[in-house]
Each structure stands twice: as C-alpha cells, then as structure tokens.
N, C-alpha and C positions, 0 to 999 in steps of 0.2 A: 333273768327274772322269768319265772314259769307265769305262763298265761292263765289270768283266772279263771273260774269257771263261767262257761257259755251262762246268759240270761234267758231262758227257757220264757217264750212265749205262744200265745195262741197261732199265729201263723207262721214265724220262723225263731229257731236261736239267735241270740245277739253273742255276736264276740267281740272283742276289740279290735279287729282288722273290721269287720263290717260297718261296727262303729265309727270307729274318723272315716272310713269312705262316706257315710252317708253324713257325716259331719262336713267334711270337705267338700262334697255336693252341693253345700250350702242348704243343706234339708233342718227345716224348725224342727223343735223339740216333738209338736206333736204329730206332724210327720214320721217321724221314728217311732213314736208310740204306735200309731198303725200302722208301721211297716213291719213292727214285729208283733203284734196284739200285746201289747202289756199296759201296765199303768204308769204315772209316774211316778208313782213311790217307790215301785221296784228297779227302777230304771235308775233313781236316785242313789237306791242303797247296792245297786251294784259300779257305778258309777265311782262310787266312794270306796267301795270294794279294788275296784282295776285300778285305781289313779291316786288312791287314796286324796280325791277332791271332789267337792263337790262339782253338780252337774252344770250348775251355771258358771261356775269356771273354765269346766272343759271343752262344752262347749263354743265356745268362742277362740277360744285358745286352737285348738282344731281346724273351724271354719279356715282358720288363715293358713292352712296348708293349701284350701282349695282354690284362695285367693290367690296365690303364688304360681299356684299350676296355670290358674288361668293365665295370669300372667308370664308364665316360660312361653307356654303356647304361642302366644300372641309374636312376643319377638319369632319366636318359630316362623309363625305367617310373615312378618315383617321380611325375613331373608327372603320371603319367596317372592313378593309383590309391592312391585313398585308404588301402586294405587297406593296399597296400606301404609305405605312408610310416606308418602304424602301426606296422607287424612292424618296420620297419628302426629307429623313435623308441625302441621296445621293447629293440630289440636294442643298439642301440649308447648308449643312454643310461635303461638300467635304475634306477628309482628316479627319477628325475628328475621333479621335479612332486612328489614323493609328500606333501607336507607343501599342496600347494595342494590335490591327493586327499581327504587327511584335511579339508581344510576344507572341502569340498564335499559330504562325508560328513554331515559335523555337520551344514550348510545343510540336506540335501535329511533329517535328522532329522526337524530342528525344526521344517520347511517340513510334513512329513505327521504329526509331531505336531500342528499345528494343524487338521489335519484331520479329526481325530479329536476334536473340541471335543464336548462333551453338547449336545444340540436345544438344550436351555433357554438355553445361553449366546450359542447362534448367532441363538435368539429376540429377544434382548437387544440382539444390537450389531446387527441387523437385521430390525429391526421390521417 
C-alpha cells in the first residue's frame, strides 16, 4: 500500500509513521494539532484519507501500541531487578503466598525457639 500523502502543516508535515508515534506516546488529539500547526478538520480528512477511518477511531486503536510497548519495557526491567519483580509480585498478586508466609512464620518460630534452650539441656544433647 503506497503511503498517503504527508499533512502539510504550519510547523511540521504529518505522515503516518509520525503519526502513531505521537499516537503511541499517548499525545491528545490536540497535542498533535500543535505539534504539527493544523486544525482539526484537516487532520480529520486526512486521517480518513490514510486509514480510511475516522480519527476518533484511530486514534485509540493506535494509543495501544504505546500501551504494549510500555509494557514490553516493563518486563524488560523485570529481568533486570529484583526490587521490580517484588513491587510488581506485590502488586498484581496481593496475598498470594500468604498461607506459605504464615508457615514460614511458624518454622522460623520454632526454628529460634530452639535457640533459646537452657545451657543445661544444650550440655545434655552435647556433651
């Protein structure tokens, strides 16, 4: 499919690669109008021109490219940092574990209750 033609505006052209990047940025509609000096009616009937959809369509359709990315990134960070993959275990799975927690609770109890033995009995089993 040949790319349509650039949207000729006051401070830059729009093309459709510029376009879903500043789409995917998560940039409003009117952010884009001054990022390129146009208005929105031109922006609309080109919009409809490249995509043959309207712009309140594409728009949003778009954005979730940037929402993805963000999210690769994120697991990206995840492999590298321990912290992160805690906060995010934390966060998206609250309580989880927590009944293995309470048993490990008990263990490390019972584990420094024994440390706590009187001399005389530690004499005993260790002569």
């Amino acid at each position: 499919m040949n790319d349509p033609p650039a949207l000729r505006g006051l401070r830059r052209d729009l093309t459709r690669e510029i376009f879903e990047e500043l789409a995917a940025l998560q940039c409003e509609i009117a952010e884009i109008l001054g990022y390129i000096g146009t208005t929105r009616d031109k922006l609309e009937r080109w919009c409809r021109r490249t995509y043959r959809k309207p712009l309140s369509d594409m728009i949003p359709m778009i954005r979730q490219d940037g929402l993805i990315a963000i999210r690769r990134a994120s697991f990206e960070q995840l492999k590298k940092s321990a912290t992160i993959i805690s906060q995010q275990y934390n966060r998206f799975l609250p309580g989880a574990g927590a009944e293995d927690r309470a048993q490990a609770d008990e263990a490390i109890r019972a584990f420094t209750g024994m440390i706590g033995v009187p001399e005389e009995q530690v004499r005993e089993l260790f002569p």
